[in-house]
BAFIKE-724847 format. One record per residue: residue number from 1; residue in three letters; x, y, z of N, C-alpha, C in turn. Coordinates in Angstrom, 2 decimals. Atoms other than C-alpha are relative to their C-alpha. Layout:
<pts>
- NUM:ala:X:Y:Z:X:Y:Z:X:Y:Z;
...
</pts>
This chain:
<pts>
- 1:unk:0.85:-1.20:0.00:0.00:0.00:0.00:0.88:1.25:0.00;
- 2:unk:-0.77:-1.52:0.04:1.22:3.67:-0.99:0.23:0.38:1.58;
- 3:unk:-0.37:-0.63:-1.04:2.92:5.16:1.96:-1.25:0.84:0.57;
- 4:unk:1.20:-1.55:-0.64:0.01:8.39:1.97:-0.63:-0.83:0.39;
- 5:unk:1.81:0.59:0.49:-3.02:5.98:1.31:0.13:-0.69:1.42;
- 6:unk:-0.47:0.77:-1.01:-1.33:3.84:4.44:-0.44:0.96:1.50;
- 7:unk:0.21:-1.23:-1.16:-1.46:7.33:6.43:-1.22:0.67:0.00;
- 8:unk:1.15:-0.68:-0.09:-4.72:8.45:5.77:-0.69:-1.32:0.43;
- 9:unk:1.03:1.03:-0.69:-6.20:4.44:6.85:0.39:0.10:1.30;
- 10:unk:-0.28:0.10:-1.56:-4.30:4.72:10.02:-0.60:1.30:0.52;
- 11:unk:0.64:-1.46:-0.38:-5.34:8.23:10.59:-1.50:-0.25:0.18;
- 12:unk:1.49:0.40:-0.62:-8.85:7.29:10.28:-0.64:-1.22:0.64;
- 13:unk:0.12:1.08:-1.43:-8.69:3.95:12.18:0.28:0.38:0.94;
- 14:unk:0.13:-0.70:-1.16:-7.30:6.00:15.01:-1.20:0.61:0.62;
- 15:unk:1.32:-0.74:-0.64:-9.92:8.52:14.94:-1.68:-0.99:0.37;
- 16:unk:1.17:0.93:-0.95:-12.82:5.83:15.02:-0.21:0.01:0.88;
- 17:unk:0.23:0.64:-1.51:-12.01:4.38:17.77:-0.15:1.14:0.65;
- 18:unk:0.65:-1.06:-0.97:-12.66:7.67:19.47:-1.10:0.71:-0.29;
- 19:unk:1.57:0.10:0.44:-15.80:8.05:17.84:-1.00:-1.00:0.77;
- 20:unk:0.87:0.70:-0.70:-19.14:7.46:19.74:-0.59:-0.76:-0.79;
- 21:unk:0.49:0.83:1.00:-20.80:4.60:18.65:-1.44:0.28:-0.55;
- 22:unk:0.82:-0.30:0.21:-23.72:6.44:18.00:-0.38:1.81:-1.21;
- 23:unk:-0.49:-0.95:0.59:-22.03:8.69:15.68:0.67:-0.68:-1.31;
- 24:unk:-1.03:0.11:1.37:-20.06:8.40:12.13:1.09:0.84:0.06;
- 25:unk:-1.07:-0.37:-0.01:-17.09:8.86:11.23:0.05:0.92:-1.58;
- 26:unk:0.01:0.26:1.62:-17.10:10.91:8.33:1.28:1.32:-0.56;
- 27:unk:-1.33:-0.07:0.38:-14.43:12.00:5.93:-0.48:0.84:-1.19;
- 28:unk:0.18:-0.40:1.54:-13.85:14.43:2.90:1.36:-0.06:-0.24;
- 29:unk:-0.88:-0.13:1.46:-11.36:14.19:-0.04:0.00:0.85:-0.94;
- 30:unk:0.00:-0.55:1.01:-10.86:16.51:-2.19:1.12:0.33:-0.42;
- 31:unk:-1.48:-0.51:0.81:-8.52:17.99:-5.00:-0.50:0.63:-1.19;
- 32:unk:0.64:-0.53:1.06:-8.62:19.48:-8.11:-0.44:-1.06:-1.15;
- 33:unk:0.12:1.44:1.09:-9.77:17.59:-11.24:1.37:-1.10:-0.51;
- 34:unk:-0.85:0.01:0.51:-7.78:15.56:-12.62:1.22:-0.76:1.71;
- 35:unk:-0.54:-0.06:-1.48:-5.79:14.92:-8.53:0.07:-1.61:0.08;
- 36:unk:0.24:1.53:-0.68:-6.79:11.09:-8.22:-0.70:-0.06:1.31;
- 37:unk:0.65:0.10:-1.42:-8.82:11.34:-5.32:-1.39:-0.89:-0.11;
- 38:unk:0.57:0.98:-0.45:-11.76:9.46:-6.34:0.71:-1.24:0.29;
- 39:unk:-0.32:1.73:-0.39:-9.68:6.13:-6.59:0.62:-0.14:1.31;
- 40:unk:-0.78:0.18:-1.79:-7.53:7.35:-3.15:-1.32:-0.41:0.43;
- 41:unk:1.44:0.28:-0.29:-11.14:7.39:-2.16:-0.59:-1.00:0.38;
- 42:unk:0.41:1.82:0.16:-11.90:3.92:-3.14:0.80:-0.59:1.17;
- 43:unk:-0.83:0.83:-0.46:-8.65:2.99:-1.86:0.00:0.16:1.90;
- 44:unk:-0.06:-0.24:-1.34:-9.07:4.40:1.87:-1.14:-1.33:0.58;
- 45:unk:1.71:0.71:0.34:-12.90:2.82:1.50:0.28:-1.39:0.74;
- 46:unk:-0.25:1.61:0.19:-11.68:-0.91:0.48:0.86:-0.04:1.63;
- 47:unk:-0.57:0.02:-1.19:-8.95:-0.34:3.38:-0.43:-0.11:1.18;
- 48:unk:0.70:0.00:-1.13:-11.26:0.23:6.34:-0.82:-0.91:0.18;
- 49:unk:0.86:1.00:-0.54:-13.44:-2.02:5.57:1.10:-1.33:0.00;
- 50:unk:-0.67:1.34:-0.73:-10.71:-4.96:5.08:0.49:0.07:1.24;
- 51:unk:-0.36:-0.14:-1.07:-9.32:-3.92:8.24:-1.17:-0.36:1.03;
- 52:unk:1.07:0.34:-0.86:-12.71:-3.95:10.22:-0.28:-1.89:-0.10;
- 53:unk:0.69:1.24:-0.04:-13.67:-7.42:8.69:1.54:-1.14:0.37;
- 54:unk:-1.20:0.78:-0.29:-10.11:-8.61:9.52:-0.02:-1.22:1.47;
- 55:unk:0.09:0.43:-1.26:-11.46:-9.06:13.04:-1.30:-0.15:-0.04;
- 56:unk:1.55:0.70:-0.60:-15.27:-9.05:12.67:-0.20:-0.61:-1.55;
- 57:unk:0.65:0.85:1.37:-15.74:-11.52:9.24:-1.35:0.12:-0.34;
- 58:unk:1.48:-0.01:0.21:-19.22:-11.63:9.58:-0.72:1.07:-0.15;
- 59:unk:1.20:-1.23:0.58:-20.27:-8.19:9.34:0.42:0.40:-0.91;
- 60:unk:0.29:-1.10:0.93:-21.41:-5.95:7.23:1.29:1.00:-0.98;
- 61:unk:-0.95:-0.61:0.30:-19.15:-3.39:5.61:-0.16:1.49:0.85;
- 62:unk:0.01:-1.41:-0.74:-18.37:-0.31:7.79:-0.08:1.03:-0.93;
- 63:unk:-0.38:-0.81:0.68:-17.01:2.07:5.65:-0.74:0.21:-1.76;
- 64:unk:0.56:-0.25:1.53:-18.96:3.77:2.48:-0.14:1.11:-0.87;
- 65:unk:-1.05:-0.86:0.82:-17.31:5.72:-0.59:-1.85:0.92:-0.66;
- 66:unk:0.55:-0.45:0.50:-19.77:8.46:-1.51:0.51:1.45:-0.85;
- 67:unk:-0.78:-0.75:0.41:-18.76:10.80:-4.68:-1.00:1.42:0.18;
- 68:unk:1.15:-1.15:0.06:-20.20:14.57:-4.98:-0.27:0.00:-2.09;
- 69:unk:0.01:0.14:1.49:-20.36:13.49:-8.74:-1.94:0.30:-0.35;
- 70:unk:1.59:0.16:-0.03:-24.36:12.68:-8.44:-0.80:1.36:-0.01;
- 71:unk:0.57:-0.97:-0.37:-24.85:16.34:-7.58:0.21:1.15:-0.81;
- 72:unk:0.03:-1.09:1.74:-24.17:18.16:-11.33:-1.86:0.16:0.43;
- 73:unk:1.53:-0.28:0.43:-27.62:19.83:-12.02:0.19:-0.71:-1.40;
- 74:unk:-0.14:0.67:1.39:-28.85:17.92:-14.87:0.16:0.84:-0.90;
- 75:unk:0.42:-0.97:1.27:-29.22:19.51:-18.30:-0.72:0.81:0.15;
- 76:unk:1.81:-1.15:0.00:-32.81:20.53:-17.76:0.55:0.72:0.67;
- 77:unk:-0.20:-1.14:-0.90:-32.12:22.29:-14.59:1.34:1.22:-0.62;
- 78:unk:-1.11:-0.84:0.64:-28.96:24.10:-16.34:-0.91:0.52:-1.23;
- 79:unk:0.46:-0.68:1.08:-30.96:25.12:-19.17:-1.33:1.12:0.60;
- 80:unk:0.35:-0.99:-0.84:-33.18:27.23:-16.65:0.93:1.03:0.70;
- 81:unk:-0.74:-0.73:-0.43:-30.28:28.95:-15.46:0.13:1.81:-1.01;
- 82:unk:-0.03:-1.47:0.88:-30.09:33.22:-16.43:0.92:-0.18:-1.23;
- 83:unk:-1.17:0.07:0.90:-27.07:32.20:-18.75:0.28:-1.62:0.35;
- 84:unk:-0.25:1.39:-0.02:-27.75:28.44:-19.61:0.85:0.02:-1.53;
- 85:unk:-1.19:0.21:0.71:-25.46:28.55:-22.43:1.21:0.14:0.27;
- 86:unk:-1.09:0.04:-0.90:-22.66:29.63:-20.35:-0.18:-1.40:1.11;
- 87:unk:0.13:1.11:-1.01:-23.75:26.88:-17.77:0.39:-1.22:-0.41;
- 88:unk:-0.64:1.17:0.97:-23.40:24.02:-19.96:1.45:0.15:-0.35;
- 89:unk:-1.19:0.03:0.27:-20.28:25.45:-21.00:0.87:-0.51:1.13;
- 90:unk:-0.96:0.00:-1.35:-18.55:25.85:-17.66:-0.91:-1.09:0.85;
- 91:unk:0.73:1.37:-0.63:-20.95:22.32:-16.63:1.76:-0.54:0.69;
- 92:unk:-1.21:0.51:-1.12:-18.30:21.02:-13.72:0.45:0.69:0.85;
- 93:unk:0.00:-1.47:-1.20:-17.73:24.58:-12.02:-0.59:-0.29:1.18;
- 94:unk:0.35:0.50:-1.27:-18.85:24.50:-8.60:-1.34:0.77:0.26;
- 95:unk:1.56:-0.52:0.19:-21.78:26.80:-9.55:-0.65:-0.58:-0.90;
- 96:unk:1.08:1.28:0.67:-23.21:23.60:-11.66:-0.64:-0.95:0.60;
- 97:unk:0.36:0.74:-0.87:-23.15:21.61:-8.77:-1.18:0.59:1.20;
- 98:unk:1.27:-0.17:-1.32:-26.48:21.26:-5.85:1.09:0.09:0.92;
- 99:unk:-0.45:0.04:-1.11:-24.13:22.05:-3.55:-0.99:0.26:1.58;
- 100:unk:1.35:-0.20:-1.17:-27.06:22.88:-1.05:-0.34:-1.61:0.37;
- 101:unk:0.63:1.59:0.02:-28.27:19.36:-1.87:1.13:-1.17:0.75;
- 102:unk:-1.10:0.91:-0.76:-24.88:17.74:-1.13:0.32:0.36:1.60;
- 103:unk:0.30:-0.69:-1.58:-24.74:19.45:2.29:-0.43:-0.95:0.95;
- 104:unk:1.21:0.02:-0.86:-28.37:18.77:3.35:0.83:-2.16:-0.11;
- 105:unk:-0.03:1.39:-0.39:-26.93:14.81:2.93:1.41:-0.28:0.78;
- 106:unk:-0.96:0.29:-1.29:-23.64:15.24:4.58:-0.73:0.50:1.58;
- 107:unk:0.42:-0.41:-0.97:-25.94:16.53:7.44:-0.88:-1.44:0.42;
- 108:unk:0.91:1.47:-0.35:-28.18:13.58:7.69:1.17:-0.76:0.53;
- 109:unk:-0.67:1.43:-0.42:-25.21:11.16:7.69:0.66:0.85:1.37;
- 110:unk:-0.35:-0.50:-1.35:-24.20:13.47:10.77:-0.79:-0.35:1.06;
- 111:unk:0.83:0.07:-1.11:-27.12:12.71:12.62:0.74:-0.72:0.92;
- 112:unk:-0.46:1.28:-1.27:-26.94:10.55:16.15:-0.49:-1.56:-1.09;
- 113:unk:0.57:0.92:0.16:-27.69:7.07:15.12:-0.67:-0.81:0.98;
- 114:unk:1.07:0.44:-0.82:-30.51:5.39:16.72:-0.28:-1.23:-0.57;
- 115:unk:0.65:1.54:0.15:-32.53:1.92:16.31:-0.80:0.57:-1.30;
- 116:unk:1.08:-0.14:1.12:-34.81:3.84:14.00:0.87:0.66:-1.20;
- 117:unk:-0.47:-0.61:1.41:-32.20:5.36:11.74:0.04:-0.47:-1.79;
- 118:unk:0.55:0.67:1.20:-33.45:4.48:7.91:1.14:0.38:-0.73;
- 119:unk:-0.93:-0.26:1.38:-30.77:4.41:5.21:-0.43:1.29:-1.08;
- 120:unk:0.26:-1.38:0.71:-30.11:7.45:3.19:0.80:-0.55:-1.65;
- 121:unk:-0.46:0.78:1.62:-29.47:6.77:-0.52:0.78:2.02:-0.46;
- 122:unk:-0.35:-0.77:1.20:-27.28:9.36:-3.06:-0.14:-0.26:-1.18;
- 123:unk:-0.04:0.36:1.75:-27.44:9.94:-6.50:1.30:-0.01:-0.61;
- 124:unk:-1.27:-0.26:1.35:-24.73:9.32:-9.31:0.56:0.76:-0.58;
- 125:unk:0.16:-0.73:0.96:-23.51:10.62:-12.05:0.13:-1.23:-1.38;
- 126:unk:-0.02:1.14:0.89:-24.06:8.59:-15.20:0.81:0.79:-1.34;
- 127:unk:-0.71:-0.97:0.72:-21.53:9.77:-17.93:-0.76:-0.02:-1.04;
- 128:unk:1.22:0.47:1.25:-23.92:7.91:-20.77:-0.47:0.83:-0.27;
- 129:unk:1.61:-1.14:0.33:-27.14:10.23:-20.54:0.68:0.96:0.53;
- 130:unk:-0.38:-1.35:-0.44:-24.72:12.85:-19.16:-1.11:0.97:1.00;
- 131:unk:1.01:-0.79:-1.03:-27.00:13.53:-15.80:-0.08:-1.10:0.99;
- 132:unk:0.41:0.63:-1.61:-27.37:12.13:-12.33:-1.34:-0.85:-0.16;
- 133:unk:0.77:1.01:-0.20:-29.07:9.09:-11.60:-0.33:-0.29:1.24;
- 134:unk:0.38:0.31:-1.54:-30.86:8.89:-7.98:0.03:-1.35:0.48;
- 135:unk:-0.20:0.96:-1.27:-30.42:7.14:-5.08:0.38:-1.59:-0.97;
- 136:unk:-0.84:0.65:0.12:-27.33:5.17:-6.23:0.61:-0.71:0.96;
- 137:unk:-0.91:0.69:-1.12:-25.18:4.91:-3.27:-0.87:0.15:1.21;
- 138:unk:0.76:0.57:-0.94:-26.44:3.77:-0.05:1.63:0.42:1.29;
- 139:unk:-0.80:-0.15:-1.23:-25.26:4.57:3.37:-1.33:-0.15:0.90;
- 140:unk:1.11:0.36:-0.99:-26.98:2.56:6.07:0.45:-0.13:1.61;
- 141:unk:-0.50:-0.32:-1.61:-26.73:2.26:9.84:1.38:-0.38:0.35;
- 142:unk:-0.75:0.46:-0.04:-24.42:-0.13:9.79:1.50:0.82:-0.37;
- 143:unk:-1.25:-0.88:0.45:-21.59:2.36:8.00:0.33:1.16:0.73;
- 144:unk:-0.89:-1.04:-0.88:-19.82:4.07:10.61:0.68:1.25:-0.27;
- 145:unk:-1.15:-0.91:0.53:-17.34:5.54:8.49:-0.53:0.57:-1.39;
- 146:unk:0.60:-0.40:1.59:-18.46:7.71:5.31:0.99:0.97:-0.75;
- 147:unk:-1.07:-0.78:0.87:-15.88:8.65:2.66:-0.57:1.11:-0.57;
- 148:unk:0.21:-0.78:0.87:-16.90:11.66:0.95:0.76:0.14:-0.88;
- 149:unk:-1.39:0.06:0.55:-14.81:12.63:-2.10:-1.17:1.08:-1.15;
- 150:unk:0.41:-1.39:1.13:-15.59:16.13:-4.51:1.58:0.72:-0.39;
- 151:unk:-1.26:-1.44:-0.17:-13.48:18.99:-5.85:-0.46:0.97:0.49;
- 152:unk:0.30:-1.44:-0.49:-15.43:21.43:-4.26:-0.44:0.05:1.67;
- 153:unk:0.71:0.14:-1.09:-16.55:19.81:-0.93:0.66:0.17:1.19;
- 154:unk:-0.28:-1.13:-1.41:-13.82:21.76:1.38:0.19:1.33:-0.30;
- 155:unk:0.09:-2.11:0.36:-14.56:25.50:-0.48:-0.44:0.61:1.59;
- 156:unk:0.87:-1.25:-1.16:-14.60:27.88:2.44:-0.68:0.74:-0.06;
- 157:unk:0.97:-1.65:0.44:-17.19:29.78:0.72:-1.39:-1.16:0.09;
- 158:unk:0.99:0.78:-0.12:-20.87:28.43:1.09:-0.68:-0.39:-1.47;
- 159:unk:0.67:0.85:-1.16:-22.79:26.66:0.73:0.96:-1.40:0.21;
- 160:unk:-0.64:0.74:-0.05:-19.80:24.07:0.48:0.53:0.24:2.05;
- 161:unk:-0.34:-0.51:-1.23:-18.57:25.72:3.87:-0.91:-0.80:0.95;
- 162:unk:0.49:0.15:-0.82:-21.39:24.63:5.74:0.03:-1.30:0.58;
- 163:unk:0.04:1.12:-0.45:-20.78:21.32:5.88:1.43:-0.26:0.43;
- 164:unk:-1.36:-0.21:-0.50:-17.08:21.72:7.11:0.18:-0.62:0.87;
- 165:unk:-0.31:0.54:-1.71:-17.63:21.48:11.21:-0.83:-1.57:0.04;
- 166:unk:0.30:1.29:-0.33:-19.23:18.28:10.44:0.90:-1.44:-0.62;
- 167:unk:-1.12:1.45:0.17:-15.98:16.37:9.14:0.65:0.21:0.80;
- 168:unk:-1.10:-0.04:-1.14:-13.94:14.82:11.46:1.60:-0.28:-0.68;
- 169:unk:-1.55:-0.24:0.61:-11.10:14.64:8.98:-0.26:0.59:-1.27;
- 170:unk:-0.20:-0.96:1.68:-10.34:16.43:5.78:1.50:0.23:-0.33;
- 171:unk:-1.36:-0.02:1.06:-7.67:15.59:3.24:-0.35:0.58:-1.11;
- 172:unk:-0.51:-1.12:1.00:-6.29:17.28:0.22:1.12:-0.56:-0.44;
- 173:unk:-0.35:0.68:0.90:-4.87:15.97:-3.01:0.60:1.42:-0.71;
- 174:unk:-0.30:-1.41:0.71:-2.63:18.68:-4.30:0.99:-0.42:-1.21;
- 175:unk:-0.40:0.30:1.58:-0.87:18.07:-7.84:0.45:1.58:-0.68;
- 176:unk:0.08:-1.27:1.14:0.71:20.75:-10.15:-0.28:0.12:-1.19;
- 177:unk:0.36:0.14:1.24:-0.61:21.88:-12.90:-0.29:-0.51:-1.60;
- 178:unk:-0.98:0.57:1.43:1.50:20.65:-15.72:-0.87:-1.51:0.24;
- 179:unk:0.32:1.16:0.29:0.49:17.12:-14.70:-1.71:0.18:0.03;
- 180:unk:1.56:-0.09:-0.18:-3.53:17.88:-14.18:-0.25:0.03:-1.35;
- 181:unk:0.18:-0.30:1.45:-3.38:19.25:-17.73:0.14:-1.08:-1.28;
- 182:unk:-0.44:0.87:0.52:-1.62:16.29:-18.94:-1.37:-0.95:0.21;
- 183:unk:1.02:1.17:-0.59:-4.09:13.69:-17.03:-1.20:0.74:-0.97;
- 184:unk:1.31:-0.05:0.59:-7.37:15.30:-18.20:0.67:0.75:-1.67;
- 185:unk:-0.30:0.45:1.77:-6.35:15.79:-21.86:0.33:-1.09:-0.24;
- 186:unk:0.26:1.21:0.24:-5.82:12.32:-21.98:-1.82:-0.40:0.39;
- 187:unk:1.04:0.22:-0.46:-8.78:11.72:-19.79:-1.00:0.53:-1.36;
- 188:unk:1.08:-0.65:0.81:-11.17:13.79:-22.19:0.15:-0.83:-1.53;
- 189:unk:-0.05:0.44:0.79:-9.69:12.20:-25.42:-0.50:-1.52:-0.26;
- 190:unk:0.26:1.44:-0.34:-9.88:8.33:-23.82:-1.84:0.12:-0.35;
- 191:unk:1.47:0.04:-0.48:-13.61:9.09:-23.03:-1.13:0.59:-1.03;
- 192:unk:0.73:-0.41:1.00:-14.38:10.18:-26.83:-0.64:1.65:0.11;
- 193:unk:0.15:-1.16:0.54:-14.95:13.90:-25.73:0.34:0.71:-1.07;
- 194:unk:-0.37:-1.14:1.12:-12.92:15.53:-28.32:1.40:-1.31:-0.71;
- 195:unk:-0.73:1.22:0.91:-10.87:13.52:-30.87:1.09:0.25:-0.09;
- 196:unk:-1.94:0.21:-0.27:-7.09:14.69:-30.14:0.22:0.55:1.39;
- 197:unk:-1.35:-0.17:-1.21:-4.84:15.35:-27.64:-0.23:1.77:0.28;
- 198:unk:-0.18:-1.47:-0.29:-4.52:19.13:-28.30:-1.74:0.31:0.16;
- 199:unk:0.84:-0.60:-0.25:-8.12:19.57:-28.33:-0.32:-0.62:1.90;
- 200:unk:-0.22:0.34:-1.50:-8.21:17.98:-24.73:0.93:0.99:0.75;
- 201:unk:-0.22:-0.87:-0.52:-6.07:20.23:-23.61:0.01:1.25:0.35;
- 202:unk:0.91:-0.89:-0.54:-7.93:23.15:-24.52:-0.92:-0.25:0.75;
- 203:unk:1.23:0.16:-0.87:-10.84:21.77:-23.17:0.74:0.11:1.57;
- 204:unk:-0.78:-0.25:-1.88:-8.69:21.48:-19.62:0.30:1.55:0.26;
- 205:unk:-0.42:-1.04:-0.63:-7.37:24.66:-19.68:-1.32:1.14:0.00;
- 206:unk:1.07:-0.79:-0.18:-11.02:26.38:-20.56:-0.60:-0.03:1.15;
- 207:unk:1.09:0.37:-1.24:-12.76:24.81:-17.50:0.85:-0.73:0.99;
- 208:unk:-0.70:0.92:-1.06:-10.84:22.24:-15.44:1.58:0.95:0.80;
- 209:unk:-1.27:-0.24:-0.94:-7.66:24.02:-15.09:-0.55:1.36:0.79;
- 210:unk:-0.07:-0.56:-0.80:-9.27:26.84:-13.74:-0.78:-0.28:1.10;
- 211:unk:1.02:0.41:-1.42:-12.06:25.39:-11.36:1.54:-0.70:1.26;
- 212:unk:-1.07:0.51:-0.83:-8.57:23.51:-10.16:0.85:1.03:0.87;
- 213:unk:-0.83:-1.07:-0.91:-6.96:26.87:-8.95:-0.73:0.36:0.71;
- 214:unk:0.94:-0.27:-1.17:-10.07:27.94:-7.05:0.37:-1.13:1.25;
- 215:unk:-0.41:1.30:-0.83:-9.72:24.53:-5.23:1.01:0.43:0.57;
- 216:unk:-0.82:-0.37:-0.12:-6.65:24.94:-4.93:0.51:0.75:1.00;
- 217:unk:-0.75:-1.17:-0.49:-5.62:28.36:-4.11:-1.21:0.37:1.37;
- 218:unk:0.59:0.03:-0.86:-8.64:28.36:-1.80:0.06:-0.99:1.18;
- 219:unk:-0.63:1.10:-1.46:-7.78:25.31:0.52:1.10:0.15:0.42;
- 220:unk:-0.86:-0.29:-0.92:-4.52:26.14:0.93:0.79:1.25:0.25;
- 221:unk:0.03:-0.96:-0.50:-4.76:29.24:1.44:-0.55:-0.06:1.93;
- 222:unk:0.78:-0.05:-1.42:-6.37:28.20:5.06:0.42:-1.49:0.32;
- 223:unk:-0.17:1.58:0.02:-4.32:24.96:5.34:-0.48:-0.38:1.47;
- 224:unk:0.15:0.46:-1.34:-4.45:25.05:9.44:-1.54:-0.46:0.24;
- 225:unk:1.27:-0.30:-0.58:-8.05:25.60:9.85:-1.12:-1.07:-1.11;
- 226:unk:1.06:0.50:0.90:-9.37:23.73:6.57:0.23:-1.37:-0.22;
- 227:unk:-0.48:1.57:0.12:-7.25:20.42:5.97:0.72:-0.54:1.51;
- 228:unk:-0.93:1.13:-1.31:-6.04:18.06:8.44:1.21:-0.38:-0.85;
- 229:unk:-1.16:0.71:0.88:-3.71:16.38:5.72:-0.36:0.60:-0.81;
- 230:unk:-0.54:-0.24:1.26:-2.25:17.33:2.60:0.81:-1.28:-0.57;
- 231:unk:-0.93:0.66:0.94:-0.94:14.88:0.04:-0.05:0.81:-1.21;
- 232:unk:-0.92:-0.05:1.55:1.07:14.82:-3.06:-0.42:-0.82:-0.95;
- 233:unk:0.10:1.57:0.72:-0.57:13.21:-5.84:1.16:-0.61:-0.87;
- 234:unk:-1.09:0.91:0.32:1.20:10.32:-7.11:-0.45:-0.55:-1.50;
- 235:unk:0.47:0.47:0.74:1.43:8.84:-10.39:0.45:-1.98:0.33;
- 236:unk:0.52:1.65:-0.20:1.16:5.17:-8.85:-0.72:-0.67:-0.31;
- 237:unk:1.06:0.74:0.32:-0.51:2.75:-10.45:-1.46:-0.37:1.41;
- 238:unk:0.99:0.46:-1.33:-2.04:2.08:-6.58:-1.58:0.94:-0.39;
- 239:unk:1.23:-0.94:-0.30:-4.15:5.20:-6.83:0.76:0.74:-0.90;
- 240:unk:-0.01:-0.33:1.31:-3.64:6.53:-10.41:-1.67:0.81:-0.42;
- 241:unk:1.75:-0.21:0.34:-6.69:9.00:-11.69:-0.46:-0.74:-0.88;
- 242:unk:0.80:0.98:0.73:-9.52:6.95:-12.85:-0.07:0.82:-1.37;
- 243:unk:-0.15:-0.67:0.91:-10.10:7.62:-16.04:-1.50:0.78:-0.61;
- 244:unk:1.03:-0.97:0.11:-13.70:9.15:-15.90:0.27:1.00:0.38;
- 245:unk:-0.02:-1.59:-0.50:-14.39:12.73:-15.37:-0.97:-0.07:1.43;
</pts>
């Protein structure tokens, strides 16, 4: 296991265990596009739970990877926007995303947990029909621990902000440029957006590379107060960016 990916499962197997059991543990990830953080994501995810079932086999799975991907406004809703031709354009900005919506469900999975607590479902994102597909992922009593993982879900500006004092950890996937640019111009070409190389890399530098400096220059600008950890992304096959957007 990567050295970081090693330090962010021990980091949050520590904190558990000082977690009430009538509480979650829950976690954000973020970085800029392009960063690898959903698959760290995965990889923390898979980690906690082999670790838990190491000693209890028979249960359940603790730990459960939820992306802020599900929470694009679809089309429709973007084509109501004052300037839905700009919206579509700049579709991935952090003013495309329900961020309100993603919130109101990191707040739920905050609740206490009780006997009566009912499973809370998220939505997707489906790249196909290009629009969110509801109540995808599942987070039920049983999941203690809840990965989050966005590029926008530690902005100190709201409504991303508001859900802040309710992680008990928050990492940060920081990468320079040069390689982000590289990754998603491949990424965009692999995935049949645009049919070369150079046009992938306009497309990055119109939209991705700059939503990535907001990120960015906004988290660590406030490293004490906003991240717990900082990594370095890696180009490791371990935790390599996936190759969706």
């Amino acid at each position: 296991m990567d050295e970081q990916v090693k330090r962010l499962v021990d980091t949050t197997w520590a904190k558990l265990q000082e977690t009430p059991a009538d509480r979650r543990l829950l976690i954000a990830i973020a970085g800029a596009p392009g960063s690898g953080k959903t698959t760290l994501s995965k990889l923390v995810t898979k980690a906690i739970n082999d670790r838990h079932l190491s000693t209890h086999p028979n249960d359940p799975a603790i730990a459960a990877f939820i992306p802020m991907d599900g929470y694009h406004y679809s089309r429709a809703q973007l084509d109501t926007f004052p300037n839905a031709e700009e919206a579509h354009r700049r579709r991935g900005s952090d003013f495309t995303f329900d961020g309100e919506g993603f919130v109101n469900l990191v707040k739920k999975a905050a609740a206490p947990l009780t006997e009566e607590t009912e499973d809370i479902y998220a939505p997707s994102f489906d790249h196909a029909i290009k629009d969110p597909v509801e109540k995808t992922f599942r987070i039920g009593r049983e999941n203690r621990v809840v990965v989050f993982e966005g590029n926008y879900i530690l902005l100190p500006n709201a409504p991303w902000s508001n859900a802040l004092p309710l992680y008990s950890l928050k990492f940060f996937i920081r990468a320079p440029e040069p390689t982000l640019r590289a990754r998603l111009a491949a990424r965009h070409l692999a995935a049949g957006i645009v049919p070369t190389l150079e046009l992938g890399q306009a497309r990055a530098d119109f939209n991705d590379i700059p939503n990535g400096r907001q990120i960015q220059e906004g988290l660590l600008a406030h490293p004490t107060g906003t991240v717990d950890v900082v990594l370095e992304s890696r180009e490791d096959e371990t935790w390599a960016p996936t190759a969706s957007h």
